[in-house]
N, C-alpha and C positions, 0 to 999 in steps of 0.2 A: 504494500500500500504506500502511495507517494508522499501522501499527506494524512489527516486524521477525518478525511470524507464520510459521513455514518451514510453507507448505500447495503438496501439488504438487495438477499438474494435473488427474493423475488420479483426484483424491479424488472427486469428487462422482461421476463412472462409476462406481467400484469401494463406494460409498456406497450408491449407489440399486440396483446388484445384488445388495449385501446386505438394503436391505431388501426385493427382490423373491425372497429366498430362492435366488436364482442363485449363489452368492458362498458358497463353504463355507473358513470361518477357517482359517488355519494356524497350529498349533500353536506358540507362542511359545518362542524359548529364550533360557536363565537368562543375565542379562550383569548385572553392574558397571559403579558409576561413581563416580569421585571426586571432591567439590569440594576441592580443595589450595589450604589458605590460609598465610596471612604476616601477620604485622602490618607495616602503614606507620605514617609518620604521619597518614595522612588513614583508619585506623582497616583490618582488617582486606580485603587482598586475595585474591582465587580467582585459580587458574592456569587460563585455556581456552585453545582451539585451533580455529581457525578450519578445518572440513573441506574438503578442494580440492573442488571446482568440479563435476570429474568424476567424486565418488563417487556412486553409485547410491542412496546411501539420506542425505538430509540434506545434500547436497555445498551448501557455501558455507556453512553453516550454524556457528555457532559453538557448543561444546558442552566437556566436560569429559572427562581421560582416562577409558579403561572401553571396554568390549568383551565376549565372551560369555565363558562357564565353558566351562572345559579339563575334559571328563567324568575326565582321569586325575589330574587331584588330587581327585576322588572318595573315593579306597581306598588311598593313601596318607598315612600318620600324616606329618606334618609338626612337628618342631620348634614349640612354640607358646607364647609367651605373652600374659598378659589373661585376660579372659575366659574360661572353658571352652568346649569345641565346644558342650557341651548348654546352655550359653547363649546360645549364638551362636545352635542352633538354636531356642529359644525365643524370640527376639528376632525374627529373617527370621523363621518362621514355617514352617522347613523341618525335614528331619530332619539330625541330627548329621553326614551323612558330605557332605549336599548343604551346609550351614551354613558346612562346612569350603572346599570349593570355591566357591561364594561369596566368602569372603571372601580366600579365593587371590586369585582373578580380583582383587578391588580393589585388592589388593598389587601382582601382577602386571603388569596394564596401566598402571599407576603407575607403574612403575619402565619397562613399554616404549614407554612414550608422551609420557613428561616427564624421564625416566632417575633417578627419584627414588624411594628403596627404604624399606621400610618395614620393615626388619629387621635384624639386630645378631646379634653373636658371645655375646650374654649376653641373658636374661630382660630386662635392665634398659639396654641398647645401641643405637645406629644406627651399620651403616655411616658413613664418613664421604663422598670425593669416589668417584662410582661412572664415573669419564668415564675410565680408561683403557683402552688397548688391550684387555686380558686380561676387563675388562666388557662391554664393548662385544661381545665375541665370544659372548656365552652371553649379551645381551641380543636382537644377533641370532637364535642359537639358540631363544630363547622364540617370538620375535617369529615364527620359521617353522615352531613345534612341532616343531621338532625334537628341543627338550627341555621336558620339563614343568616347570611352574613347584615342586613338591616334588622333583623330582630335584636343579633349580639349586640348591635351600635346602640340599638334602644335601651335596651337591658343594664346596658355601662354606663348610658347618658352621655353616651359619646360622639362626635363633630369629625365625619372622616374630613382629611384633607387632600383635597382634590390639588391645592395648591404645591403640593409637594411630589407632585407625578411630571413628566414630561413624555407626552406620546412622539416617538419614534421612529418607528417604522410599522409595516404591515406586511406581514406574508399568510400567505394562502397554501396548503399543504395540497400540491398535485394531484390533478386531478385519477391520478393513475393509483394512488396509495387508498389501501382500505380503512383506514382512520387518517380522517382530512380535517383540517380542523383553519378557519380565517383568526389568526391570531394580531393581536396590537402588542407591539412592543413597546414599554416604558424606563425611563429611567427616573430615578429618586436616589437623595443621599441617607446614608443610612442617619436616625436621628440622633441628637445627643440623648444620652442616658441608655440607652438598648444597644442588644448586642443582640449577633445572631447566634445561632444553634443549629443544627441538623434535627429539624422537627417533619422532617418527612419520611413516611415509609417507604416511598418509590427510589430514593437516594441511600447508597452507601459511605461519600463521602462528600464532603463542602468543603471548600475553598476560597480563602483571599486569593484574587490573582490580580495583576494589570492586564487588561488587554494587550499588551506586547508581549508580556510570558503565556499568555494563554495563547495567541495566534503563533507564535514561535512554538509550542509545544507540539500545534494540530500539525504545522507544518514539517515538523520532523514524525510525523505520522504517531506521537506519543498520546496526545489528546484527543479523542474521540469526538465529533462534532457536526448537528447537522447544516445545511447551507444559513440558514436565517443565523445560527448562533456565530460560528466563525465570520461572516458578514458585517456583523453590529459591533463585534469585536475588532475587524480592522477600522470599522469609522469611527470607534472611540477613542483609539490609539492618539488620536490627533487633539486631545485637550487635557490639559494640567490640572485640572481639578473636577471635583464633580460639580460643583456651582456652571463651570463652565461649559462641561456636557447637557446640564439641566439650563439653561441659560439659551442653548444654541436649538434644544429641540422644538419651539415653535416656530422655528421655521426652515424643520424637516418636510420632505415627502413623502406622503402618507396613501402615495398611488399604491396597490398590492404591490408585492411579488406573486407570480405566479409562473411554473413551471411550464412547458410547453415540450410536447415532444410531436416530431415534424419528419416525414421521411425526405431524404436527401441521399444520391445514388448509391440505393442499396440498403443504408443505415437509417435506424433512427435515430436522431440526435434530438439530446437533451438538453434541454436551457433555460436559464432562470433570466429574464431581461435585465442587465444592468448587471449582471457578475458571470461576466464569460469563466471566469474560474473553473468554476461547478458544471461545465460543459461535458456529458457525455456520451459519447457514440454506441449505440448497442446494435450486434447484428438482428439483420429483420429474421433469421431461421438461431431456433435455439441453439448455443456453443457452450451452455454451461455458464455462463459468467459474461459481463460487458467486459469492453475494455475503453480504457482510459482517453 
């Protein structure tokens, strides 16, 4: 392997049946992601998470917290500040009520995946340490929907902060793959007072890294990674603080990514628009494996 490219095996079957029109897409749903950063001295770090081994979709793979939209903070008013929802909705690209769930979900699996919360007792507040007992029990609750992520905010009398998100990019999970999913990519610093943890089942290990150890690791084929995650990590590369990654994302674009695969003499080729990188050729008669 050249690099740390997470490609399974099945792509190139589940590839050429779509382009033989056998292969009808499924329907993608809406999910979150966070890049959580820090400053060091060797200039701004992301929190990832290494997924175990034997998850189904990306296991081994190293990625950032984020997960799908809970449809019941849909229609639930939530505590909010920042931003307004209609520009939230303006912003994703969605309507006001899905805007709002969205940017739940960032909060949310933030807080169940790294135990680090993105909201305060006041407009202008965080939480401080969220690792006691009495959290931990309504982080599990989230974690098994048990309760919804606008219920726990009620429950705490808590003010998520919308203002401490920066939407980033957007990708869209190929139409070729059997779990698709239209994710938003965020970034936020982590807050004063909390620290993260590995509060996830689907990870075995978490990580400070910069984006320049993490893209130099993929790149030496040692870090596992799929195209969206390696991606956000070299366009982070380029700023010295997290203020200033968070600073620069309103005025990201927030056009999808979306994979395309296209016959071209003989081959299908694969391409994500905007990152010829991730380019690649599979023969149209099965060989056992793409090549590069």
């Amino acid at each position: 392997m050249a690099n740390g490219q997470w490609y399974p095996p099945e792509w190139p079957d589940r590839i050429r049946a779509l382009a033989a029109g056998s292969l009808t897409p499924v329907t993608p749903k809406r999910a979150a992601t966070v890049m959580l950063l820090k400053d060091t001295g060797a200039g701004p770090a992301v929190h990832m998470l290494r997924r175990r081994a034997s998850m189904a979709f990306a296991g081994g793979a190293y990625a950032y917290p984020g997960g799908g939209v809970d449809p019941r903070d849909d229609d639930h008013q939530v505590r909010w500040a920042g931003p307004t929802r209609a520009w939230w909705a303006e912003r994703l690209g969605v309507d006001e009520r899905s805007a709002q769930a969205i940017v739940c979900a960032a909060v949310r699996e933030t807080y169940e995946e790294a135990g680090v919360l993105l909201a305060g007792p006041t407009p202008d507040s965080v939480v401080g340490d969220t690792t006691g007992a009495d959290w931990e029990a309504d982080r599990a609750a989230l974690v098994a929907r048990d309760l919804s992520f606008a219920e726990f905010l009620d429950r705490r009398g808590l003010v998520l902060r919308s203002d401490l998100l920066g939407a980033w990019t957007r990708w869209i999970t190929p139409e070729f793959e059997s779990r698709r999913y239209d994710t938003w990519f965020f970034v936020a610093a982590l807050p004063d007072g909390q620290r993260t943890r590995n509060a996830s089942t689907e990870a075995d290990r978490t990580v400070w890294i910069t984006p320049g150890e993490a893209a130099s690791g993929y790149d030496k084929g040692e870090l596992l990674m799929m195209p969206p995650t390696i991606a956000t990590l070299r366009q982070l590369t380029e700023y010295d603080s997290a203020a200033g990654a968070l600073a620069a994302a309103p005025g990201r674009d927030l056009t999808p990514v979306l994979a395309t695969a296209r016959l071209v003499d003989g081959e299908i080729v694969l391409s994500w628009p905007g990152h010829d990188e991730f380019t690649k050729h599979v023969p149209t008669l099965p060989t056992g494996g793409a090549t590069a």
